[in-house]
PDB file with one MODEL, atoms N, CA, C and O in Angstrom:
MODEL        1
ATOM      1  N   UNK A   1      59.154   0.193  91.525  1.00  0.00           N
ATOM      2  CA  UNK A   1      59.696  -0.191  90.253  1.00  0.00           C
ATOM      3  C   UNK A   1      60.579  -1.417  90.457  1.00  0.00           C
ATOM      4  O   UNK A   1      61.420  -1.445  91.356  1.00  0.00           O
ATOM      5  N   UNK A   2      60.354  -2.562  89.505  1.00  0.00           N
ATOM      6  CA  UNK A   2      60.739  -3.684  90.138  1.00  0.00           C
ATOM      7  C   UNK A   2      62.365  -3.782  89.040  1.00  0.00           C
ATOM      8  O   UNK A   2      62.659  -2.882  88.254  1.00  0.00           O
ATOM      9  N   UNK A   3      63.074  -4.833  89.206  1.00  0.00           N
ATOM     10  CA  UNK A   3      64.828  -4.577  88.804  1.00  0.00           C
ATOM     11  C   UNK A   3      64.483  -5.211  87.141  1.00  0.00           C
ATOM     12  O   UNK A   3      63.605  -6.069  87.047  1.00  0.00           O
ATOM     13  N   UNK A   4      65.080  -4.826  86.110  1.00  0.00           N
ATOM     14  CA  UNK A   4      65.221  -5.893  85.077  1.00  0.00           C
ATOM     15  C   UNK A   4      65.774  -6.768  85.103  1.00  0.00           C
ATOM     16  O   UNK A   4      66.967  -6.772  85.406  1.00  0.00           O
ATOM     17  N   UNK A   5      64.854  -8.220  84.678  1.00  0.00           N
ATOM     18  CA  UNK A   5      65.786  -9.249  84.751  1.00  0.00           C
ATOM     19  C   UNK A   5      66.315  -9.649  83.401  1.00  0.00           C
ATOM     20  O   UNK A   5      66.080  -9.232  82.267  1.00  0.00           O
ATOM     21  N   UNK A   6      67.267 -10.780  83.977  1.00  0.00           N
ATOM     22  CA  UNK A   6      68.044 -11.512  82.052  1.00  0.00           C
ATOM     23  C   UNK A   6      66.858 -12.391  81.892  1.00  0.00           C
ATOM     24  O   UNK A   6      66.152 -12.899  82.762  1.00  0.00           O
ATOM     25  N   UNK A   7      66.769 -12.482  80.269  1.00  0.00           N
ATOM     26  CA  UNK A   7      66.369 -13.655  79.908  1.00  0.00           C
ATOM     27  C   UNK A   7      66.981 -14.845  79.622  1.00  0.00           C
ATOM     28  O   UNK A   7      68.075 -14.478  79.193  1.00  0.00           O
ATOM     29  N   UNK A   8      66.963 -16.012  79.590  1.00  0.00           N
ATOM     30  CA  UNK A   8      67.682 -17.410  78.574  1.00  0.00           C
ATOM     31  C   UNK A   8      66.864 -18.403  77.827  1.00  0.00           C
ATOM     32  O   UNK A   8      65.835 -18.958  78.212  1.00  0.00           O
ATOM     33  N   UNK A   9      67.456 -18.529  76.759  1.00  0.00           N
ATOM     34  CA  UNK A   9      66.706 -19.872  76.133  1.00  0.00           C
ATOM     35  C   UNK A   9      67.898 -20.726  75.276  1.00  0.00           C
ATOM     36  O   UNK A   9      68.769 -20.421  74.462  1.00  0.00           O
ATOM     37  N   UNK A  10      67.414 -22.015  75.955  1.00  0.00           N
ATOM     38  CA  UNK A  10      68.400 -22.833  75.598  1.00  0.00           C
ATOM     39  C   UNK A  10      67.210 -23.987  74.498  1.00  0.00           C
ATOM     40  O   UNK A  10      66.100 -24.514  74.411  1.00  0.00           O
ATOM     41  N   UNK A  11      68.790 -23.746  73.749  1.00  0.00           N
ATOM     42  CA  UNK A  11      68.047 -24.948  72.111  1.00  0.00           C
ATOM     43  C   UNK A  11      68.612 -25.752  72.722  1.00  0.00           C
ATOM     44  O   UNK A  11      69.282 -25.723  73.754  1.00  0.00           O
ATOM     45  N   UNK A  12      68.232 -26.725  71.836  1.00  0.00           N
ATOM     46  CA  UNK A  12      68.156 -28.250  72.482  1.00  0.00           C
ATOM     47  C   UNK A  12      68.810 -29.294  72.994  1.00  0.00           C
ATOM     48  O   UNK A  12      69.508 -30.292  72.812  1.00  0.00           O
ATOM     49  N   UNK A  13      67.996 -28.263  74.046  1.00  0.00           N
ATOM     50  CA  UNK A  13      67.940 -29.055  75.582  1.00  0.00           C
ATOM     51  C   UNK A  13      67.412 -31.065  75.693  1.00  0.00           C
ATOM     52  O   UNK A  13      66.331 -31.654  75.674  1.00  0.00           O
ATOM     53  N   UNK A  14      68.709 -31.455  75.792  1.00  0.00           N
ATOM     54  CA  UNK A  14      67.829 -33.225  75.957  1.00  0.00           C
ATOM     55  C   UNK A  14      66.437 -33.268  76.570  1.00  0.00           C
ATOM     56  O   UNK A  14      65.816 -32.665  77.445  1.00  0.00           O
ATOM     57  N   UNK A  15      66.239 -34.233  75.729  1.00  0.00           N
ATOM     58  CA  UNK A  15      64.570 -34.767  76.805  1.00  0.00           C
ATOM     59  C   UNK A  15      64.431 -34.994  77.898  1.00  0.00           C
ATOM     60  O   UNK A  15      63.392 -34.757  78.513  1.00  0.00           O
ATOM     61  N   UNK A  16      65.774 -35.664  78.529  1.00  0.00           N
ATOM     62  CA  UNK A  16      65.683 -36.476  79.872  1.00  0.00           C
ATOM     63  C   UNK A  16      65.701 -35.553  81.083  1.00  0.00           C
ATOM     64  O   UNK A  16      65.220 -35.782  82.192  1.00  0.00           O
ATOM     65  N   UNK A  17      66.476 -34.247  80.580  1.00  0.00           N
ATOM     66  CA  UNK A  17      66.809 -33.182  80.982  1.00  0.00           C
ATOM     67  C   UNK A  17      65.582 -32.468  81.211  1.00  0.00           C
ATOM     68  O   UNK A  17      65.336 -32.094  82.358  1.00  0.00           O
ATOM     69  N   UNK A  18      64.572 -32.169  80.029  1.00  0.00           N
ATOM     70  CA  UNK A  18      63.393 -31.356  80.214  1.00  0.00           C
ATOM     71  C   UNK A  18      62.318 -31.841  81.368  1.00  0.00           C
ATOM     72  O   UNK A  18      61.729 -31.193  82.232  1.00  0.00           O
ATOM     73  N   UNK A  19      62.295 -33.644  80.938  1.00  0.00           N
ATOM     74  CA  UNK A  19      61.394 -33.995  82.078  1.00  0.00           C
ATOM     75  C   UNK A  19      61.783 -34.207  83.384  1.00  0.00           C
ATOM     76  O   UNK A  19      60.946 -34.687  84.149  1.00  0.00           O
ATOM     77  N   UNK A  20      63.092 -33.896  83.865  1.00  0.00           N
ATOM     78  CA  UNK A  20      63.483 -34.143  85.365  1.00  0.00           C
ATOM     79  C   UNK A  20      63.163 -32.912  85.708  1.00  0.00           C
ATOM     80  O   UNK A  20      62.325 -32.755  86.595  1.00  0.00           O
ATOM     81  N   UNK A  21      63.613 -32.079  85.235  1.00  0.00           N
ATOM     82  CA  UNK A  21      63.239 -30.233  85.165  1.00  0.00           C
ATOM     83  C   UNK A  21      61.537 -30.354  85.446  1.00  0.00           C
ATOM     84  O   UNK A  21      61.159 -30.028  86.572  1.00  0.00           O
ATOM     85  N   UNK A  22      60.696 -30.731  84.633  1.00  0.00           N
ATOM     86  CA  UNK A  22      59.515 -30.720  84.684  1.00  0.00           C
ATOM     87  C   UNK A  22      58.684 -31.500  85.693  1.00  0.00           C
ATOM     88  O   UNK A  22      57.501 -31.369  86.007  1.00  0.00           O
ATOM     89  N   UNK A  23      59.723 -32.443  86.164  1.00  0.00           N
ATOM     90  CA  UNK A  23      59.308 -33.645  87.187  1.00  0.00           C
ATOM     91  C   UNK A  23      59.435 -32.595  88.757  1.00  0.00           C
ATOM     92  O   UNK A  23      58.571 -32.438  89.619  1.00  0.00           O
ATOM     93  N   UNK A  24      60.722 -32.057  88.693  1.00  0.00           N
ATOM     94  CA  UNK A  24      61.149 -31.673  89.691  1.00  0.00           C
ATOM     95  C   UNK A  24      60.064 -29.987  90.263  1.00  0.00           C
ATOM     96  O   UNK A  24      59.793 -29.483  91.353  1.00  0.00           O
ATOM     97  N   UNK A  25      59.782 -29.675  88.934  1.00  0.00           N
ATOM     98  CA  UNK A  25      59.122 -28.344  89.398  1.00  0.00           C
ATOM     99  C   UNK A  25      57.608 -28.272  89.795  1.00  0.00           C
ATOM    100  O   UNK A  25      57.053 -27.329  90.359  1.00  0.00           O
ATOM    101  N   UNK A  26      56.889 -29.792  89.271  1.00  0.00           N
ATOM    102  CA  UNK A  26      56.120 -29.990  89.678  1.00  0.00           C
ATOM    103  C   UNK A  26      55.954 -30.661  91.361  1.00  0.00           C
ATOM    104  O   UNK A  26      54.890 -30.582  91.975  1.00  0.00           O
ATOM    105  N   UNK A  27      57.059 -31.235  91.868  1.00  0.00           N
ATOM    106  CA  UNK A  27      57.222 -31.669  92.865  1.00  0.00           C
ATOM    107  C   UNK A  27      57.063 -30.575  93.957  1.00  0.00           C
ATOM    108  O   UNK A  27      56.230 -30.546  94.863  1.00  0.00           O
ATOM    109  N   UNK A  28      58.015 -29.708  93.680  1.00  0.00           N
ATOM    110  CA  UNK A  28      58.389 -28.115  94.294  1.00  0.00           C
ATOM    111  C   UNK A  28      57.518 -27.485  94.199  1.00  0.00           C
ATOM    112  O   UNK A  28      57.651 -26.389  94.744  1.00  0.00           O
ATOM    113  N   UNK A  29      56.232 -27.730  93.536  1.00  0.00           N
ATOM    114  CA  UNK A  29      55.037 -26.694  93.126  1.00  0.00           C
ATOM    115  C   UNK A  29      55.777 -25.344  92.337  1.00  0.00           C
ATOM    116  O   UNK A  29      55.601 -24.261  92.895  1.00  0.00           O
ATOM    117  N   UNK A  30      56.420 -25.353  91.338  1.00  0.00           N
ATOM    118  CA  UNK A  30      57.275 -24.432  90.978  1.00  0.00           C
ATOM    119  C   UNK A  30      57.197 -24.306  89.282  1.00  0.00           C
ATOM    120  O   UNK A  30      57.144 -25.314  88.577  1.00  0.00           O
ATOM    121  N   UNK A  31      57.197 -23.482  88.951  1.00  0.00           N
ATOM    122  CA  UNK A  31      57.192 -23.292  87.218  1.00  0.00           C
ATOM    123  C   UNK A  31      58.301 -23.625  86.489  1.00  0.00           C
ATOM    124  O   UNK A  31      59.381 -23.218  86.917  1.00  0.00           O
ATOM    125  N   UNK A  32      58.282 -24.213  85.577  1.00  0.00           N
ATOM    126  CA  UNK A  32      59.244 -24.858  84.778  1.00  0.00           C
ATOM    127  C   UNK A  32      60.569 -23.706  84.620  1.00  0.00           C
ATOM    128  O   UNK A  32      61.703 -24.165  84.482  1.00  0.00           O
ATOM    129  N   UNK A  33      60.417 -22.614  84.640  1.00  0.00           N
ATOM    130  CA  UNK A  33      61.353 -21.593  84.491  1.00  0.00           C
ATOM    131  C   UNK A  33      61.316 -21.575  86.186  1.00  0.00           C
ATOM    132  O   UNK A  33      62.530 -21.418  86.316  1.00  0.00           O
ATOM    133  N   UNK A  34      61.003 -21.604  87.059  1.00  0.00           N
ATOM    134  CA  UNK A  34      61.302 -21.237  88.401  1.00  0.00           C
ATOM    135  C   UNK A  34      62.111 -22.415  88.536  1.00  0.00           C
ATOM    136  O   UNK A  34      63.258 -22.082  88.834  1.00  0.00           O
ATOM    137  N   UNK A  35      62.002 -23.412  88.456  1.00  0.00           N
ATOM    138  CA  UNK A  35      62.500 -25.050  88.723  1.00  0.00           C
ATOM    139  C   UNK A  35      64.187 -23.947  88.085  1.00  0.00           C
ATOM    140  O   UNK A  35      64.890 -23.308  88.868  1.00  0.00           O
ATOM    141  N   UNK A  36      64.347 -24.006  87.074  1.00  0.00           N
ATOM    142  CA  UNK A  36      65.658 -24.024  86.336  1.00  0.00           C
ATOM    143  C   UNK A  36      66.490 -23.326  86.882  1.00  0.00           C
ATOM    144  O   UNK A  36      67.646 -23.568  87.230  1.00  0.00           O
ATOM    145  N   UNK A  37      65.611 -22.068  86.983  1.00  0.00           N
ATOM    146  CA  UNK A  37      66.291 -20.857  88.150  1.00  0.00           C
ATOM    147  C   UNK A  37      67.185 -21.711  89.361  1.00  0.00           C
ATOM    148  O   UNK A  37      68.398 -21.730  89.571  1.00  0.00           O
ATOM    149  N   UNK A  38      66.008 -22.429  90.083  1.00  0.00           N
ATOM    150  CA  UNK A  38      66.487 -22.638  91.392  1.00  0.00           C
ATOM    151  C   UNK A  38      67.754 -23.838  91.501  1.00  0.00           C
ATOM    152  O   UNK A  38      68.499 -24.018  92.464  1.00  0.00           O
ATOM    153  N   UNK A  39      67.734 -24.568  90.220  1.00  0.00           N
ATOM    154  CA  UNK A  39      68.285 -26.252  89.375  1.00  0.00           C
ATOM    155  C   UNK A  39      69.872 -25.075  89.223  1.00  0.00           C
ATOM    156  O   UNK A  39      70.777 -25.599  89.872  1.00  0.00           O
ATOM    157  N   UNK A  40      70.289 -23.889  88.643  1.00  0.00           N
ATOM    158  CA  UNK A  40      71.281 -23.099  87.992  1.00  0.00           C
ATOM    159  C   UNK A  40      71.617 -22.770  88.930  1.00  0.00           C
ATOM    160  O   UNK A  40      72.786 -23.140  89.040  1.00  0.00           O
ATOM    161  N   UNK A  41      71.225 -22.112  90.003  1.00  0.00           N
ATOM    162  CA  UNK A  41      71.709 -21.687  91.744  1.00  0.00           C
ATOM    163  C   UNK A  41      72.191 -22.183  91.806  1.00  0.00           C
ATOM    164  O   UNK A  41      73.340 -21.809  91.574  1.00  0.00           O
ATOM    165  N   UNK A  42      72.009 -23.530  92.158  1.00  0.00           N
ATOM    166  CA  UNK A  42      72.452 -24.657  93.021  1.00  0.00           C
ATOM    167  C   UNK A  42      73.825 -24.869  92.146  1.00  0.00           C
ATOM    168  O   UNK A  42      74.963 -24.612  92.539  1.00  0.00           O
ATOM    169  N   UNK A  43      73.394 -25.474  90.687  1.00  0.00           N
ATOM    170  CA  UNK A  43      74.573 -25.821  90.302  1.00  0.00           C
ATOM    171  C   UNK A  43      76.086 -25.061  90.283  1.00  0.00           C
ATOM    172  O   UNK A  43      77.229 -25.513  90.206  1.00  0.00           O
ATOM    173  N   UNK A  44      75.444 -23.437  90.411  1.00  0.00           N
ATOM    174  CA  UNK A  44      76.867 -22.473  90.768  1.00  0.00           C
ATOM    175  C   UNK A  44      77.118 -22.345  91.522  1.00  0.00           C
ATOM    176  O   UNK A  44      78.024 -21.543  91.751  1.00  0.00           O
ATOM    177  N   UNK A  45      76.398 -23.161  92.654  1.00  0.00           N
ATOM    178  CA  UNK A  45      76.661 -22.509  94.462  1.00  0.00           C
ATOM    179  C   UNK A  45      76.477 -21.503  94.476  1.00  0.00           C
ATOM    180  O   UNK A  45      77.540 -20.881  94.483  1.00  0.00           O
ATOM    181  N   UNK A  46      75.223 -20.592  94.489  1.00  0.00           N
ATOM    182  CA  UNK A  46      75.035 -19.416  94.858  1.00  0.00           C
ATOM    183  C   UNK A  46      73.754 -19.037  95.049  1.00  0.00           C
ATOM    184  O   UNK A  46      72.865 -19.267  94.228  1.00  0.00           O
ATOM    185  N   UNK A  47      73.574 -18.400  96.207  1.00  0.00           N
ATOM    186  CA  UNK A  47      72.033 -18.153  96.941  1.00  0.00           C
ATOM    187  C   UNK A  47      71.689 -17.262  96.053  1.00  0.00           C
ATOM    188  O   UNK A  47      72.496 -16.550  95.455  1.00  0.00           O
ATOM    189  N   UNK A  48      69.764 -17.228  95.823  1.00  0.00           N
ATOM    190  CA  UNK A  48      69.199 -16.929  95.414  1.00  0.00           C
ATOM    191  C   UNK A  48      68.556 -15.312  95.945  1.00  0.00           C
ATOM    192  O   UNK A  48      68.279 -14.509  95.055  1.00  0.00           O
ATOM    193  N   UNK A  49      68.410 -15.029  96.982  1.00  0.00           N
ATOM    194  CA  UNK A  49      67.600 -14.163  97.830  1.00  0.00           C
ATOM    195  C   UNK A  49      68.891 -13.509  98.155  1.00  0.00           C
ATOM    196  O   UNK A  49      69.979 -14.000  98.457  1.00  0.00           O
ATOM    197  N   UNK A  50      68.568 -12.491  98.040  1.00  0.00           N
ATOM    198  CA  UNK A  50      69.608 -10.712  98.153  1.00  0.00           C
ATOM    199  C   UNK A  50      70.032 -10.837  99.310  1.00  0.00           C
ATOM    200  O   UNK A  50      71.215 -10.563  99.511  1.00  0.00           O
ATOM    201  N   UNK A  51      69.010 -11.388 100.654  1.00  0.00           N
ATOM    202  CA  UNK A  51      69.698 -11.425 102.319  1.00  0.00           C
ATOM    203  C   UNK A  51      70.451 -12.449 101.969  1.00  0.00           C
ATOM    204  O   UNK A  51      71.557 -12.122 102.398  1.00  0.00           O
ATOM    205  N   UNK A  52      70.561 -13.493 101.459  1.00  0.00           N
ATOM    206  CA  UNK A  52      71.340 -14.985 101.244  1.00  0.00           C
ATOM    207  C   UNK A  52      72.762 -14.387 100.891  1.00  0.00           C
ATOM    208  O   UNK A  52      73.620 -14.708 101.713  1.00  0.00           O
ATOM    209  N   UNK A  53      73.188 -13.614  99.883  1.00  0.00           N
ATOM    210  CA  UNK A  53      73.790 -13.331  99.004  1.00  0.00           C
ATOM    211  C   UNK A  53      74.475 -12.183  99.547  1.00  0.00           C
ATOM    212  O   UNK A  53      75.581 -11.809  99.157  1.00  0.00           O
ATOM    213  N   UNK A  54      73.789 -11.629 100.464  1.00  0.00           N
ATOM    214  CA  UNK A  54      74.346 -10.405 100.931  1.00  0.00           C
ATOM    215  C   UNK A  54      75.636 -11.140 102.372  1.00  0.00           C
ATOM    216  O   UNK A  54      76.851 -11.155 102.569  1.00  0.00           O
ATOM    217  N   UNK A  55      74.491 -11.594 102.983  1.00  0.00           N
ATOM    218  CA  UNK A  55      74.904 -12.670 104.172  1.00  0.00           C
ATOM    219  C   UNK A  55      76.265 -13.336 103.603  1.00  0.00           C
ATOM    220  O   UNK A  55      77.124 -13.481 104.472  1.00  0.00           O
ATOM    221  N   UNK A  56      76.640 -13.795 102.220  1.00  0.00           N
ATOM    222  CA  UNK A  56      77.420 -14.368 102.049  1.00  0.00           C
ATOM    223  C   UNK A  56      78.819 -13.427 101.345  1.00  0.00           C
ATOM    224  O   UNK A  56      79.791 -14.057 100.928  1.00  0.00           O
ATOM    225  N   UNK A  57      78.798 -12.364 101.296  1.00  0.00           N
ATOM    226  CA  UNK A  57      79.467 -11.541 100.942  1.00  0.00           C
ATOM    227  C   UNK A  57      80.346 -11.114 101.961  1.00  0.00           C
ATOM    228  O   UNK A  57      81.574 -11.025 101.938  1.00  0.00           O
ATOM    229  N   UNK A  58      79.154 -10.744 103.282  1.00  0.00           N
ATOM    230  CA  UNK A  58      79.487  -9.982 104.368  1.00  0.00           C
ATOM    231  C   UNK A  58      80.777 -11.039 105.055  1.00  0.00           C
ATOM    232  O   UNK A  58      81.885 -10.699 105.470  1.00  0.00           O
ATOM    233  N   UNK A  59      80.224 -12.267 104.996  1.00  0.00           N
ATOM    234  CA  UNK A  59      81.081 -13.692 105.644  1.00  0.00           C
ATOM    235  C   UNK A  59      82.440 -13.569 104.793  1.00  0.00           C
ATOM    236  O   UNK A  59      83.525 -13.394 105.347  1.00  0.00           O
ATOM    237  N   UNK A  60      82.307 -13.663 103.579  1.00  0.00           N
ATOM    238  CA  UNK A  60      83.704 -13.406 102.789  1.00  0.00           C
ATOM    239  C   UNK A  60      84.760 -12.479 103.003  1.00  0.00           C
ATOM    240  O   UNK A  60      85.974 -12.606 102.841  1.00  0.00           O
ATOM    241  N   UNK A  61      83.851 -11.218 103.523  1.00  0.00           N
ATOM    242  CA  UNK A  61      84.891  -9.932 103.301  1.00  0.00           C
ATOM    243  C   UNK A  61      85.241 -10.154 105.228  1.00  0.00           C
ATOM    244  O   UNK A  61      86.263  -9.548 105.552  1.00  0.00           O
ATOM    245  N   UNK A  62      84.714 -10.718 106.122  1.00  0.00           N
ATOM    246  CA  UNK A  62      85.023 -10.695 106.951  1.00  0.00           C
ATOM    247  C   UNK A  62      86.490 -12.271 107.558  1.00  0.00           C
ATOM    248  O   UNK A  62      87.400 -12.567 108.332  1.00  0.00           O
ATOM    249  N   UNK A  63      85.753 -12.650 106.567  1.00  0.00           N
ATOM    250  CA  UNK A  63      87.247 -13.414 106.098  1.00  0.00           C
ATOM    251  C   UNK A  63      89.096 -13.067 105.337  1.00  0.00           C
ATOM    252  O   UNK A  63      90.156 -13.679 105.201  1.00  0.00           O
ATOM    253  N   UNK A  64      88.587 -11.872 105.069  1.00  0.00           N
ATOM    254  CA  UNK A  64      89.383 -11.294 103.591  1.00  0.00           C
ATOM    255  C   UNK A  64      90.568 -10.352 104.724  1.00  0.00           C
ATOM    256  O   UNK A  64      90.215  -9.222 105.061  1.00  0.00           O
ATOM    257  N   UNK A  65      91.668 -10.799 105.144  1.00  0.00           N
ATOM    258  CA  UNK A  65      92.539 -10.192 106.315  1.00  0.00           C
ATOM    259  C   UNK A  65      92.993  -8.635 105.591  1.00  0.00           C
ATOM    260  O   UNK A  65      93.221  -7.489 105.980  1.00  0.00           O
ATOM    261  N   UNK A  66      92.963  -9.324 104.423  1.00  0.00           N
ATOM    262  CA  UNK A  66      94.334  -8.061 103.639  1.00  0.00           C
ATOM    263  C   UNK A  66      92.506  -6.257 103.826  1.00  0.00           C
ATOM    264  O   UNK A  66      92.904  -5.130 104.117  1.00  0.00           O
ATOM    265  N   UNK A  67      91.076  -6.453 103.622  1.00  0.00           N
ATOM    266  CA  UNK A  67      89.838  -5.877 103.691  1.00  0.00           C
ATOM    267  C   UNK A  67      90.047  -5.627 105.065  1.00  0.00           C
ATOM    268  O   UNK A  67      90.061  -4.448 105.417  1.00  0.00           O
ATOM    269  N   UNK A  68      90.279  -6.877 106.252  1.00  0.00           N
ATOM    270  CA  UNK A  68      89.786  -6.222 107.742  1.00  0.00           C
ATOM    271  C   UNK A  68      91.003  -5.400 108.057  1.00  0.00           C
ATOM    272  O   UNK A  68      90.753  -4.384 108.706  1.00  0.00           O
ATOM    273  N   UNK A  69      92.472  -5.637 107.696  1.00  0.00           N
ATOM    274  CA  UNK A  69      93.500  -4.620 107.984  1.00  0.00           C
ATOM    275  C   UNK A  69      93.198  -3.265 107.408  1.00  0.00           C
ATOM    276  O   UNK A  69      93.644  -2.214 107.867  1.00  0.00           O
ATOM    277  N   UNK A  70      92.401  -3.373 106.360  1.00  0.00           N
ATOM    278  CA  UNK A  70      92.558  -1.301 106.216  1.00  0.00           C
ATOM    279  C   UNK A  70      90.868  -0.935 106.850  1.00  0.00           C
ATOM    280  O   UNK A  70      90.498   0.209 107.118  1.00  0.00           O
ATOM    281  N   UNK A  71      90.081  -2.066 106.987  1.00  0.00           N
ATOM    282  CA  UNK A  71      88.837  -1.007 107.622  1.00  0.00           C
ATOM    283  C   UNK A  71      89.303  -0.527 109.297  1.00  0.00           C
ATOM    284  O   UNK A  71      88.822   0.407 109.938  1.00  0.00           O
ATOM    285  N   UNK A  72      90.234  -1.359 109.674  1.00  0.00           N
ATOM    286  CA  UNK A  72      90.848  -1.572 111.503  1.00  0.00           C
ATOM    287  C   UNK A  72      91.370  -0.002 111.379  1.00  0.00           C
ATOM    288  O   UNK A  72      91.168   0.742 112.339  1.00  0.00           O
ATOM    289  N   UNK A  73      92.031   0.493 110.215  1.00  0.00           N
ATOM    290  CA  UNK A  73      92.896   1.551 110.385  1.00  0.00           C
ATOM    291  C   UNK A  73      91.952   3.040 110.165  1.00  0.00           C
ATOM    292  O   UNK A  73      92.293   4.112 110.666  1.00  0.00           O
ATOM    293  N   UNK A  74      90.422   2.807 109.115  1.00  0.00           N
ATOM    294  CA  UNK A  74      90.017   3.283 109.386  1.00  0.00           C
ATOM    295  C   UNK A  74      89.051   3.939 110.557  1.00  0.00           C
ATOM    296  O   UNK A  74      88.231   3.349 111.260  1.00  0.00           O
ATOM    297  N   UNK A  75      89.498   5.735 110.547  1.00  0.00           N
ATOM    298  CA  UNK A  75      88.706   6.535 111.904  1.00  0.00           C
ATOM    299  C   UNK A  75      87.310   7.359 111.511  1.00  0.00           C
ATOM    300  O   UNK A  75      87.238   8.394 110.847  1.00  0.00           O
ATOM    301  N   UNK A  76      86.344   6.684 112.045  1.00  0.00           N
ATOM    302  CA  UNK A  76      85.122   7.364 111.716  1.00  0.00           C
ATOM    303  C   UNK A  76      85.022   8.532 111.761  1.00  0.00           C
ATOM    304  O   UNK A  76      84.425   9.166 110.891  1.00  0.00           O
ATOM    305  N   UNK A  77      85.708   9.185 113.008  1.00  0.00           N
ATOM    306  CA  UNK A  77      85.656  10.558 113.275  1.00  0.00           C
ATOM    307  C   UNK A  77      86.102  11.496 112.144  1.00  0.00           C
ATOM    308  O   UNK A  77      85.550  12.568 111.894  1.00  0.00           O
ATOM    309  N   UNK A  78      87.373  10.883 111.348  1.00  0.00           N
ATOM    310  CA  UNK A  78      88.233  11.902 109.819  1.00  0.00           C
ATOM    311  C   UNK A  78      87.087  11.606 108.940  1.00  0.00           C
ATOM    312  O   UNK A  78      86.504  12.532 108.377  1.00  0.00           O
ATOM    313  N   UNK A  79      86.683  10.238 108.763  1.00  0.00           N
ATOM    314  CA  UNK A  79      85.134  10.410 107.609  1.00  0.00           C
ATOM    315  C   UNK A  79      84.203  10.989 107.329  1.00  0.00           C
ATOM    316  O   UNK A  79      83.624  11.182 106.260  1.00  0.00           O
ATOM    317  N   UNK A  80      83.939  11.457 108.885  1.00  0.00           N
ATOM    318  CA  UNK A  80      82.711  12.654 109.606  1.00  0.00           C
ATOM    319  C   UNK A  80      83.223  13.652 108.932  1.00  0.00           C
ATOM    320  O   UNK A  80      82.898  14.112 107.837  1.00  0.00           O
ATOM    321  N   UNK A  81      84.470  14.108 110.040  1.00  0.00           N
ATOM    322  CA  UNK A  81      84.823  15.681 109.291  1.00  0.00           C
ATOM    323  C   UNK A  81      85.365  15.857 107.965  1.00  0.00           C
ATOM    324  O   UNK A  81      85.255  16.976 107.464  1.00  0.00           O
ATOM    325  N   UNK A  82      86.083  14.690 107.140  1.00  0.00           N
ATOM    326  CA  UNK A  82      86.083  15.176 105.678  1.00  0.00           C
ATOM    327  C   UNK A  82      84.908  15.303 105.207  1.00  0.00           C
ATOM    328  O   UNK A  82      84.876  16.315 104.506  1.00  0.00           O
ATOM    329  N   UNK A  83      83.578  14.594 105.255  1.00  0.00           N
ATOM    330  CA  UNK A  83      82.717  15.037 105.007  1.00  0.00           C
ATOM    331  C   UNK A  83      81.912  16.294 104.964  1.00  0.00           C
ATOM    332  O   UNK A  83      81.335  16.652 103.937  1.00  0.00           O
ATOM    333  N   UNK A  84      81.878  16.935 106.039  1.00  0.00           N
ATOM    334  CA  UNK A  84      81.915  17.834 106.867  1.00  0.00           C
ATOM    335  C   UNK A  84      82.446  18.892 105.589  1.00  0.00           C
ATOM    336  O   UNK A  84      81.704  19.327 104.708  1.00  0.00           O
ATOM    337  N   UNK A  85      83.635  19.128 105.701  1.00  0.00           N
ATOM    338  CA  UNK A  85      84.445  19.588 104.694  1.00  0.00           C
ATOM    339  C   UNK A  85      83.888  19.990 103.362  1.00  0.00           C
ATOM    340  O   UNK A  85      83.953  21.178 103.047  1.00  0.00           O
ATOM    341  N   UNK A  86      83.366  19.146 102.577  1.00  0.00           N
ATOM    342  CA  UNK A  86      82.991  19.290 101.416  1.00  0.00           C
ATOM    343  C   UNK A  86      82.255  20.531 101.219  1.00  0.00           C
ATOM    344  O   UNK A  86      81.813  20.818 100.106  1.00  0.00           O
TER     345      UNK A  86
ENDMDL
END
C-alpha cells in the first residue's frame, strides 16, 4: 500500500516560469510535475528520498548537544527490564 500524497495547483503561474519548468524537465527526462517537485526541493533545501532525509535528521540530532546529553544518560539495560515489567 503505497503513502498518500498532497496535491498543488498553482493559478497563474508566469509563462517564463512554465517554459523553464518545461525546458528543464525535458532536459532531466522528467515530467512537468516531476521537474517542479524536484525545482521546490531544491528551493527549500530539502532532500527528496526518505534515506536523504533520514540521513539528514540523524546528522542534526547528532549535532543537537542538549539530545546527545540525555541519550549518554540513557541505560539500555532499565529499558529492557521496564519493559520486561509491563
Amino acid at each position: 500500500m503505497g503513502v498518500a500524497m498532497s496535491s498543488l495547483q498553482v493559478r497563474e503561474l508566469p509563462d517564463n516560469i512554465y517554459y523553464l519548468l518545461q525546458e528543464n524537465a525535458k532536459k532531466s527526462h522528467r515530467s512537468l510535475s516531476g521537474e517542479a517537485i524536484v525545482t521546490l526541493a531544491k528551493g527549500l533545501d530539502t532532500p527528496l528520498s526518505p534515506k536523504d532525509r533520514r540521513a539528514r535528521l540523524l546528522e542534526q540530532i547528532a549535532h543537537n548537544q542538549h539530545v546527545n546529553n540525555k541519550i549518554a544518560k540513557i541505560n539500555p539495560a532499565d529499558l529492557i527490564r521496564e519493559d520486561r515489567e509491563r
